[in-house]
C-alpha positions in Angstrom: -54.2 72.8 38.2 -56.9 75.2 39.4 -55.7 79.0 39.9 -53.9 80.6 42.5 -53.6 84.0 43.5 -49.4 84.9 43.8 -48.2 85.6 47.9 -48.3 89.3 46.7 -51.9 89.7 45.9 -53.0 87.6 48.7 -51.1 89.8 51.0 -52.4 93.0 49.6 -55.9 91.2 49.6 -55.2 90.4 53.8 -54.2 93.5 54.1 -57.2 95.5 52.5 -59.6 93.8 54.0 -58.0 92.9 57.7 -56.3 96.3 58.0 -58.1 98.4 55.8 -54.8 99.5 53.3 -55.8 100.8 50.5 -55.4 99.2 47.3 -55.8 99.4 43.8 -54.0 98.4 41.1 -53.3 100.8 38.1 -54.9 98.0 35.4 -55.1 94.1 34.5 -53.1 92.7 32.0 -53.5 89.3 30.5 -49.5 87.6 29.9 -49.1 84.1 28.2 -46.4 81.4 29.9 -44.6 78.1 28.4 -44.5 77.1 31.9 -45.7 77.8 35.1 -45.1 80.3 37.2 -45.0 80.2 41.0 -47.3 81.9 43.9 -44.0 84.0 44.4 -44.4 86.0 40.8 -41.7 84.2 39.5 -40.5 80.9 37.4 -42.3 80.1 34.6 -41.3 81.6 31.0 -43.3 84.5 29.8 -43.7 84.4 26.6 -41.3 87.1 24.4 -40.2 88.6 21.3 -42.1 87.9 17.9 -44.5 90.3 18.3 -46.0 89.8 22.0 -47.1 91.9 24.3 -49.3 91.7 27.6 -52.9 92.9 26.7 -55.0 95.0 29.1 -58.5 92.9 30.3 -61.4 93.9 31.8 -63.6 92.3 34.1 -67.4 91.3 34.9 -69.5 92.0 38.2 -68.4 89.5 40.5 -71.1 86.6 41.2 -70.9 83.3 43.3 -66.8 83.7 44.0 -66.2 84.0 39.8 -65.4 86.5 37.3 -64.5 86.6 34.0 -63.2 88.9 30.8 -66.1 91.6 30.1 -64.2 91.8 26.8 -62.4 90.0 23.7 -58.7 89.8 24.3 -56.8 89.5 21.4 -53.4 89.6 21.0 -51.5 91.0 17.9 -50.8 88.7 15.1 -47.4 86.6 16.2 -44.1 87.4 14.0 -40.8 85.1 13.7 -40.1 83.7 15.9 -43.0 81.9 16.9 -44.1 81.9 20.4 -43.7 77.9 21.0 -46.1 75.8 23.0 -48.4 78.1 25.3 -49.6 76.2 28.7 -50.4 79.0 31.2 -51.5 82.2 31.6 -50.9 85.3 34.2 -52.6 88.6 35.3 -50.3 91.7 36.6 -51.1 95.1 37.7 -48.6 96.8 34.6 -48.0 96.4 30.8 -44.3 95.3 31.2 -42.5 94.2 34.6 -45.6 94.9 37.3 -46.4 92.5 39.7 -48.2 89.1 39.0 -51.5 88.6 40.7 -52.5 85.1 39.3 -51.5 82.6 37.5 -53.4 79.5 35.9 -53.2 76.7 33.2 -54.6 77.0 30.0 -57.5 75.0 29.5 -55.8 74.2 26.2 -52.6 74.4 25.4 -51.8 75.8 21.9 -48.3 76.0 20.0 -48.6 79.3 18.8 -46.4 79.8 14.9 -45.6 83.2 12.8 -48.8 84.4 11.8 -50.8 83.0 14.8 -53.7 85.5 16.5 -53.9 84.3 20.4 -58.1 85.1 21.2 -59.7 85.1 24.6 -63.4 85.4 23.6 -65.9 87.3 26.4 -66.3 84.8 29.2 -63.2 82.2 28.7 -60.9 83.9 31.1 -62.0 83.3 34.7 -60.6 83.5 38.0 -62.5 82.2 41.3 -62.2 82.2 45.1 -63.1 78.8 47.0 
């Protein structure tokens, strides 16, 4: 499965640039999934407990429809219980609750046990508009 933006982001995305609303949100945070989530922010299971948390990401210059992280994205160290099998990831605009933005497939998927570090080396996290 390629990416997808969710309905909310490509609203706020119509609406910037068709009706010129402001908007911008308050930071990027990268949040791993068991499952996949839907274009309406919801479904999948975010992954929990054990020592997760969403971690803030930054982003390169746009080029050719792509970008990617500007930065290593590590998360902390995971704890019992272990986080299970990992098969997606999501971006949204807040640290805890928020609103999800995208949503994609890992390009591996990893069970992640106590004592696992999840890394996103610069470069490996992309999103793209076709």
């Amino acid at each position: 499965m390629a990416g997808a933006f969710t309905n909310y982001l490509e609203n706020k995305l119509l609406d910037l640039t068709l009706k010129q609303v402001a908007y911008l949100p308050a930071g990027c945070y990268v949040a791993l999934y068991g499952s996949s989530p839907t274009e309406t922010g919801a479904g999948g299971a975010e992954c929990s407990g054990g020592s997760y948390a969403r971690q803030s990401v930054t982003f390169s210059a746009a080029a050719e429809g792509q970008t990617s992280n500007s930065g290593v994205i590590t998360f902390p160290a995971a704890t019992a219980p272990s986080w299970g099998a990992l098969t997606h990831f999501a971006l949204f605009d807040a640290v805890s609750a928020g609103n999800m933005l995208y949503y994609s497939t890992l390009t591996t998927p990893k069970t992640i046990s106590a004592g696992d570090v999840v890394r996103f080396n610069v470069g490996t996290l992309s999103v793209s508009l076709d």
